[in-house]
N, CA, C and O atoms as a GROMACS GRO file, in nm:
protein
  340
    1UNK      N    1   0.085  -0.117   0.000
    1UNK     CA    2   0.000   0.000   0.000
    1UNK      C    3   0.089   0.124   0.000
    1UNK      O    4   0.190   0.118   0.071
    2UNK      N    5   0.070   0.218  -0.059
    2UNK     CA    6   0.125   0.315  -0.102
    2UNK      C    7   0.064   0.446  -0.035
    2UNK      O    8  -0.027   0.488  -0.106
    3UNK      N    9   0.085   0.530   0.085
    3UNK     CA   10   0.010   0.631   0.152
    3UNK      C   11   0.043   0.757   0.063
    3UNK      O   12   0.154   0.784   0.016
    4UNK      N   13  -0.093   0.839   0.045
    4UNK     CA   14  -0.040   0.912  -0.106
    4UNK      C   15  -0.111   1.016  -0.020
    4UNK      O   16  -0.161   1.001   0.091
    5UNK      N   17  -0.104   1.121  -0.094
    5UNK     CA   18  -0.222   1.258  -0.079
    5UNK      C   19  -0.249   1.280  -0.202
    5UNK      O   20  -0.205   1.212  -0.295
    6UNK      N   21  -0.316   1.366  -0.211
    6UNK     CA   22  -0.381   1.437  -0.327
    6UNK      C   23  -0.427   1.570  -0.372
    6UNK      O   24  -0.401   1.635  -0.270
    7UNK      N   25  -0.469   1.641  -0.441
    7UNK     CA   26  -0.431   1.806  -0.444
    7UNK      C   27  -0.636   1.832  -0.429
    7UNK      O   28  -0.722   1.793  -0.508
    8UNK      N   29  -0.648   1.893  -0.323
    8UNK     CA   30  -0.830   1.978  -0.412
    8UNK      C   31  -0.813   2.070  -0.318
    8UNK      O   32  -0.742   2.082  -0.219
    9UNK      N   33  -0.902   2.137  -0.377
    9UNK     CA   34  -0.945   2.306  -0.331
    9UNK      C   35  -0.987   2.394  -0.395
    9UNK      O   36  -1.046   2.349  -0.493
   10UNK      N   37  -0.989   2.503  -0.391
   10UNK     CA   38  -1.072   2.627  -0.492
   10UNK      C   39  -0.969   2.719  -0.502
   10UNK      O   40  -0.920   2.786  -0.411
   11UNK      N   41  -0.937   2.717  -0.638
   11UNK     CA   42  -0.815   2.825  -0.708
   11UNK      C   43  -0.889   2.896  -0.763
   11UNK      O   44  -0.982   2.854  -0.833
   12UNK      N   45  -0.858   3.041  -0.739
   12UNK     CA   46  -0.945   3.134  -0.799
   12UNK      C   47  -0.917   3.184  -0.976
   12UNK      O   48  -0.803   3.203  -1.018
   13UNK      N   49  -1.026   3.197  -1.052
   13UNK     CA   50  -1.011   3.243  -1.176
   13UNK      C   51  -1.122   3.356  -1.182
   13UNK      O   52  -1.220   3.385  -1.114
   14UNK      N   53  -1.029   3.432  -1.357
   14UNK     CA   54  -1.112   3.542  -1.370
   14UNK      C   55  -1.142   3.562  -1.521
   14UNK      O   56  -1.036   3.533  -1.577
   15UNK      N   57  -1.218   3.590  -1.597
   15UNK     CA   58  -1.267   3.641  -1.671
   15UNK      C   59  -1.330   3.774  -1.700
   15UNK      O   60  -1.451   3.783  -1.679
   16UNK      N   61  -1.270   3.870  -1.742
   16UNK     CA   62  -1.328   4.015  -1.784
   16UNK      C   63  -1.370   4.015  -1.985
   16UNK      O   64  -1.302   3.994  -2.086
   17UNK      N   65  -1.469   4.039  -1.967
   17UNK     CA   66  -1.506   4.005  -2.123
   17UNK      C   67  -1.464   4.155  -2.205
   17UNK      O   68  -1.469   4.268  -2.157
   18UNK      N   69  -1.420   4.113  -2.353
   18UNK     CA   70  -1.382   4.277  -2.398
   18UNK      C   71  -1.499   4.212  -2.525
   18UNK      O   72  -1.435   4.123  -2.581
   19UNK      N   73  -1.624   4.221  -2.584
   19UNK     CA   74  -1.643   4.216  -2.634
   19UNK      C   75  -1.663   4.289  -2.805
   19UNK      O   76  -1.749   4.372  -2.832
   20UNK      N   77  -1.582   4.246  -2.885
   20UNK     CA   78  -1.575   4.259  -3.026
   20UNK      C   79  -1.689   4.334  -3.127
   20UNK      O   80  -1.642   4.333  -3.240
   21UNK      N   81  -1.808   4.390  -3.125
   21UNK     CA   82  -1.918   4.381  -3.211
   21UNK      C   83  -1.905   4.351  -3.361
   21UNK      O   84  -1.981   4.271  -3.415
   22UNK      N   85  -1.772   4.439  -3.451
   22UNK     CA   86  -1.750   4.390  -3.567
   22UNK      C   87  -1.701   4.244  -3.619
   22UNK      O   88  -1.708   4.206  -3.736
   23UNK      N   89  -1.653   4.175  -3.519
   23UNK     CA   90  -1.642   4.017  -3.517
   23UNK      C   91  -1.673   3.970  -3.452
   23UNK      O   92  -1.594   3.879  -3.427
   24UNK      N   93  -1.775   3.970  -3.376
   24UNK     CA   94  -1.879   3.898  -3.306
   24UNK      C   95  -1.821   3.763  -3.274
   24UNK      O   96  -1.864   3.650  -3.300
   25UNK      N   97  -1.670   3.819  -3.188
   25UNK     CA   98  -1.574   3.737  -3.124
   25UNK      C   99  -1.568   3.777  -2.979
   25UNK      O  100  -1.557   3.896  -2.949
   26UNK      N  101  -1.578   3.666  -2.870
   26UNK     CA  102  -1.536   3.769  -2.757
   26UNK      C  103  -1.420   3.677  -2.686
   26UNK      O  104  -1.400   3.560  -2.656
   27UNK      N  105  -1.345   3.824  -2.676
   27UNK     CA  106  -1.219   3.817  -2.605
   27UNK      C  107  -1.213   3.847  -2.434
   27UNK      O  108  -1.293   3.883  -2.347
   28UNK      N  109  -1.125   3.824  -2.439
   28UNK     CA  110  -1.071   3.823  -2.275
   28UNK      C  111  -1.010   4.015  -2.279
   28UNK      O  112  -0.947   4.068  -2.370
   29UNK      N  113  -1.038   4.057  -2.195
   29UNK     CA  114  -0.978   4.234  -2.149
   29UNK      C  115  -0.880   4.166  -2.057
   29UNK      O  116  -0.764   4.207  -2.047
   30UNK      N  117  -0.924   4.060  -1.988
   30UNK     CA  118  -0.810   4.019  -1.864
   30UNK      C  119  -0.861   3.876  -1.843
   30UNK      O  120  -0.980   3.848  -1.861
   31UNK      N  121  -0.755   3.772  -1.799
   31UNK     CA  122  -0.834   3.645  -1.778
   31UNK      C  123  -0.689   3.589  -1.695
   31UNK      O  124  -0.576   3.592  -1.742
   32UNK      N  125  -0.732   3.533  -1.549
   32UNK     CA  126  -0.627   3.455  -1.490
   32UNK      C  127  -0.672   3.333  -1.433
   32UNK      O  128  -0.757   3.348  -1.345
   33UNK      N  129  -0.640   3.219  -1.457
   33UNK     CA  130  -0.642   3.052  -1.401
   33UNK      C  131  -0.565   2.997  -1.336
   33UNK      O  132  -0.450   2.978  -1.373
   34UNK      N  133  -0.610   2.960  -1.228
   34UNK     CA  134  -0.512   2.899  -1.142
   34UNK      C  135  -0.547   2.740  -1.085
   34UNK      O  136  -0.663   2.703  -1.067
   35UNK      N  137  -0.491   2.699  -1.073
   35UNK     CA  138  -0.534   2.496  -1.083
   35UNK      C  139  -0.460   2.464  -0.897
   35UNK      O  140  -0.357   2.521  -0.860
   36UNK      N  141  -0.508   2.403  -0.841
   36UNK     CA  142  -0.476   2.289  -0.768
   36UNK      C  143  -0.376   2.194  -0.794
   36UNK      O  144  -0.416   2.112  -0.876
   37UNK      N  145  -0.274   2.176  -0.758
   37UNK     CA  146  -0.203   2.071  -0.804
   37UNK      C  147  -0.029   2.053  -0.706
   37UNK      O  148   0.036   2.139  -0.646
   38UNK      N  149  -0.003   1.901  -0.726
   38UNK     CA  150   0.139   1.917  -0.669
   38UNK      C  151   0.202   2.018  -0.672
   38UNK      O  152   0.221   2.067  -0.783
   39UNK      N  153   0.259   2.089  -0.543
   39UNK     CA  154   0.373   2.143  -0.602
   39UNK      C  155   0.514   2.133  -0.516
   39UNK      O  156   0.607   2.213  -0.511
   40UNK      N  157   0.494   1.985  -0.438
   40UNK     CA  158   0.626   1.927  -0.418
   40UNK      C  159   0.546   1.778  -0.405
   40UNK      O  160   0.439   1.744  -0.356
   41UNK      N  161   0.670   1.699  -0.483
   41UNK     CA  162   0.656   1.529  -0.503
   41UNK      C  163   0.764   1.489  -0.475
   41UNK      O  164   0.859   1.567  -0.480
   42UNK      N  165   0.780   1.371  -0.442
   42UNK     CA  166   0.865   1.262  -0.470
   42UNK      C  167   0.833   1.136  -0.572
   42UNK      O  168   0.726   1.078  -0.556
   43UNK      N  169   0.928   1.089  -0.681
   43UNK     CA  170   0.904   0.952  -0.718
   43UNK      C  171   0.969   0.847  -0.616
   43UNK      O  172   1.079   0.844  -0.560
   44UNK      N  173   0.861   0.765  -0.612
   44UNK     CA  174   0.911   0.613  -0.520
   44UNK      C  175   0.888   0.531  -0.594
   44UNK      O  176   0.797   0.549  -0.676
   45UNK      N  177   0.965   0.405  -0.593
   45UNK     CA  178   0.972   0.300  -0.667
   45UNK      C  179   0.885   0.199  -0.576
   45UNK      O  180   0.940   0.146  -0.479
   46UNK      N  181   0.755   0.174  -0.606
   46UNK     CA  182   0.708   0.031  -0.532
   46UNK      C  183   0.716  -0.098  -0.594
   46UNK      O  184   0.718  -0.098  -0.717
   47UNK      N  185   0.724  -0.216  -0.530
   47UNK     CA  186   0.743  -0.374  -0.589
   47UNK      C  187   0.596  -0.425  -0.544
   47UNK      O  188   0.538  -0.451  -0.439
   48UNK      N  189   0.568  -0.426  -0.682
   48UNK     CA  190   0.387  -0.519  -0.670
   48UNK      C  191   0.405  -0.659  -0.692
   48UNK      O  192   0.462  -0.698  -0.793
   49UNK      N  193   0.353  -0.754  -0.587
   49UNK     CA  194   0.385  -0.898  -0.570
   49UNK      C  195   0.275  -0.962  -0.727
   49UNK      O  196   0.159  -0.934  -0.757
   50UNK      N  197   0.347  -1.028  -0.776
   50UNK     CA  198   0.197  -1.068  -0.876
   50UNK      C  199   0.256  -1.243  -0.865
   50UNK      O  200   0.344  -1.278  -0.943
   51UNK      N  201   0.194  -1.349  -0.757
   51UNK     CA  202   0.214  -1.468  -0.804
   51UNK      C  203   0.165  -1.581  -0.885
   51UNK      O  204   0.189  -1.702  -0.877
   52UNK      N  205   0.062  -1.489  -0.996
   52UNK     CA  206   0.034  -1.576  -1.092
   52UNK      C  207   0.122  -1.539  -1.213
   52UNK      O  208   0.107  -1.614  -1.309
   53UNK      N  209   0.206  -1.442  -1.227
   53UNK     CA  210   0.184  -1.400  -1.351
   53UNK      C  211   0.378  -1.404  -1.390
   53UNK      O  212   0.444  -1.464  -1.306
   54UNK      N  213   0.424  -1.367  -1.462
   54UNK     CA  214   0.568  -1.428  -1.505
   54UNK      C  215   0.669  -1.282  -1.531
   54UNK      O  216   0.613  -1.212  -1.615
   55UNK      N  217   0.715  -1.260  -1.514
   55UNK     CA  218   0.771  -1.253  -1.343
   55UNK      C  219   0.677  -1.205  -1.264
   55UNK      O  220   0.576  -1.135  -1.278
   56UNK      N  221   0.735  -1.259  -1.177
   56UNK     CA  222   0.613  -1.273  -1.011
   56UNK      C  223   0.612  -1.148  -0.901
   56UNK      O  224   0.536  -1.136  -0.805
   57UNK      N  225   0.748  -1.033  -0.958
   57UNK     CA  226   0.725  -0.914  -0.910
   57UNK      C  227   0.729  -0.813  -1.046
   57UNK      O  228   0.792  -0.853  -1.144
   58UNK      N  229   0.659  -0.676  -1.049
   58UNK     CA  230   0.737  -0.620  -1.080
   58UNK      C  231   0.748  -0.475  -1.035
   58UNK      O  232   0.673  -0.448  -0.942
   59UNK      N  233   0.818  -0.381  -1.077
   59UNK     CA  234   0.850  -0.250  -1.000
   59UNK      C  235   0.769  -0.167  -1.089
   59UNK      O  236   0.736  -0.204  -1.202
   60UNK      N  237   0.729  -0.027  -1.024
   60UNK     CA  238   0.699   0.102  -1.068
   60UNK      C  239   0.695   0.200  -1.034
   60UNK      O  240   0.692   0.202  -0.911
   61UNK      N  241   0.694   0.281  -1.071
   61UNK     CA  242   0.686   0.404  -1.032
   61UNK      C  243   0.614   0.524  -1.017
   61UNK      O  244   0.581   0.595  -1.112
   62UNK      N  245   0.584   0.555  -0.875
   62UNK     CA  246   0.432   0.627  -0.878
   62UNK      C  247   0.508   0.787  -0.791
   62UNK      O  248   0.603   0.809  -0.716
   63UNK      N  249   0.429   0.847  -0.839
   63UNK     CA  250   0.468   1.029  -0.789
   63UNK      C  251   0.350   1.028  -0.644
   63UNK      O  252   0.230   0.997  -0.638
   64UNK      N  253   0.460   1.082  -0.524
   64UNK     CA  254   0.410   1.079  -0.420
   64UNK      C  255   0.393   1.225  -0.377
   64UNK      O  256   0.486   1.302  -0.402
   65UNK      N  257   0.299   1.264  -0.323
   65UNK     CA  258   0.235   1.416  -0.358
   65UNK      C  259   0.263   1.429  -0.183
   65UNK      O  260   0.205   1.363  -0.096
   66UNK      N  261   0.367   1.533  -0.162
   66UNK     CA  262   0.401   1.620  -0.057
   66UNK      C  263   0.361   1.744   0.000
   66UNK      O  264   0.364   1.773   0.120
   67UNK      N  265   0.319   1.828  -0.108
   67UNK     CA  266   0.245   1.973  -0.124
   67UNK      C  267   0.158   2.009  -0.182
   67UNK      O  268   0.144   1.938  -0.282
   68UNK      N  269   0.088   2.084  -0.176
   68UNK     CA  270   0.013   2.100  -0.307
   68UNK      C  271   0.007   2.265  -0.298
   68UNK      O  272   0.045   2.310  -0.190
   69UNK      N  273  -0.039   2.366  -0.402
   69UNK     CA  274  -0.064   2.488  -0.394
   69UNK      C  275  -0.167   2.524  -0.512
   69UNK      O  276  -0.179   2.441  -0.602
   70UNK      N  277  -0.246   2.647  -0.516
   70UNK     CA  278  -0.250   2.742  -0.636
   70UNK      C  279  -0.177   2.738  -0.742
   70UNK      O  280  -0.070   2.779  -0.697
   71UNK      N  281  -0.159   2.716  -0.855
   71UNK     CA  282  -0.030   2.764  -0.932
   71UNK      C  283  -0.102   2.800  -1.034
   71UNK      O  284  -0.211   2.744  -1.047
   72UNK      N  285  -0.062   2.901  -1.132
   72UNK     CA  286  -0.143   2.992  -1.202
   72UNK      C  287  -0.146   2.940  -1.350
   72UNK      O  288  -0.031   2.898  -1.347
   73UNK      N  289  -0.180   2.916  -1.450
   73UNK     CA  290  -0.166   2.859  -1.586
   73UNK      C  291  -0.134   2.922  -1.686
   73UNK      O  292  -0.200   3.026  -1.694
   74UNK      N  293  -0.058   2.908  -1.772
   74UNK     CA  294  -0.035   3.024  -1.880
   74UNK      C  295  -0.062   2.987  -1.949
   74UNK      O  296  -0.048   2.864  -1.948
   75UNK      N  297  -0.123   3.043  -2.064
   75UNK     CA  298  -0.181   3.012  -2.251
   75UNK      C  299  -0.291   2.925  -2.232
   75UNK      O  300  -0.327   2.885  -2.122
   76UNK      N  301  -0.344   2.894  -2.339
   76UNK     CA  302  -0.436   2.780  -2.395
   76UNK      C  303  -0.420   2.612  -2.385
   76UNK      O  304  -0.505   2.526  -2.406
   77UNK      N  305  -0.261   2.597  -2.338
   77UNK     CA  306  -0.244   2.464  -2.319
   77UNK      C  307  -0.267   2.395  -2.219
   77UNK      O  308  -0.266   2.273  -2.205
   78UNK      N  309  -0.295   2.499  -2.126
   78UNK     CA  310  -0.296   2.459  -1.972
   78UNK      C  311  -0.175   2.415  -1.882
   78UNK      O  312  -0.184   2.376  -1.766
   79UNK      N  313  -0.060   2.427  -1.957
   79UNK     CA  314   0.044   2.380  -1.877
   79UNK      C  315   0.084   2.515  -1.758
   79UNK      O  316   0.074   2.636  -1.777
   80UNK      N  317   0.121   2.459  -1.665
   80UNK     CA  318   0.186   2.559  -1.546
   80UNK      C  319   0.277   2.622  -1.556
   80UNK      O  320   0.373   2.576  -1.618
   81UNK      N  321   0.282   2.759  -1.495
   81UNK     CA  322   0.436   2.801  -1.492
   81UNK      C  323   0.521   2.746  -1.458
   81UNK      O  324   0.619   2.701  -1.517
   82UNK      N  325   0.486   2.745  -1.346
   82UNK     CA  326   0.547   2.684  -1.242
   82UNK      C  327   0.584   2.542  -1.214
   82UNK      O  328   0.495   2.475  -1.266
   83UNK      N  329   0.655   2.477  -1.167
   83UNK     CA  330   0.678   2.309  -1.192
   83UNK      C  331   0.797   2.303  -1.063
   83UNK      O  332   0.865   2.403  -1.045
   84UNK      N  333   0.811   2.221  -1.003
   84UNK     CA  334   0.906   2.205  -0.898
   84UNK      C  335   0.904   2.050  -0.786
   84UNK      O  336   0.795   1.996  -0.766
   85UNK      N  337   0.972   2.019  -0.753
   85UNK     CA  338   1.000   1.915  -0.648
   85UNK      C  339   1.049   1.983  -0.509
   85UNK      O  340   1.076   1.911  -0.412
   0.00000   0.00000   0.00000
């Protein structure tokens, strides 16, 4: 068994609309996202017993969640600024 944590909570976001009329596009005037998530881990290597199966152990590797925070998102991809151990 593997004692883990996990990240939740309420990260605040914003949306200010600048709306377009000649392209009946609407944009952002201001927009900030911020996500829940690790922001200190460790990888640990665990050995899962399997005695039916050939080989009868094997190893892996799972991210063990130490912290978690706010961290803010940049662009459309959703990836974080921020990233750290």
């Amino acid at each position: 068994v593997v004692h883990n944590r996990f990240c939740h909570g309420t990260c605040s976001s914003y949306f200010i609309p600048r709306l377009r009329p000649r392209k009946l596009k609407l944009d952002a005037m201001f927009q900030s996202c911020s996500v829940c998530r690790p922001a200190e881990w460790d990888t640990v290597e665990v050995k899962l017993d399997c005695p039916r199966k050939n080989p009868k152990e094997l190893k892996r590797k799972v991210i063990k969640v130490k912290k978690c925070k706010c961290i803010a998102l940049s662009g459309n991809n959703l990836e974080s600024e921020e990233d750290g151990r």
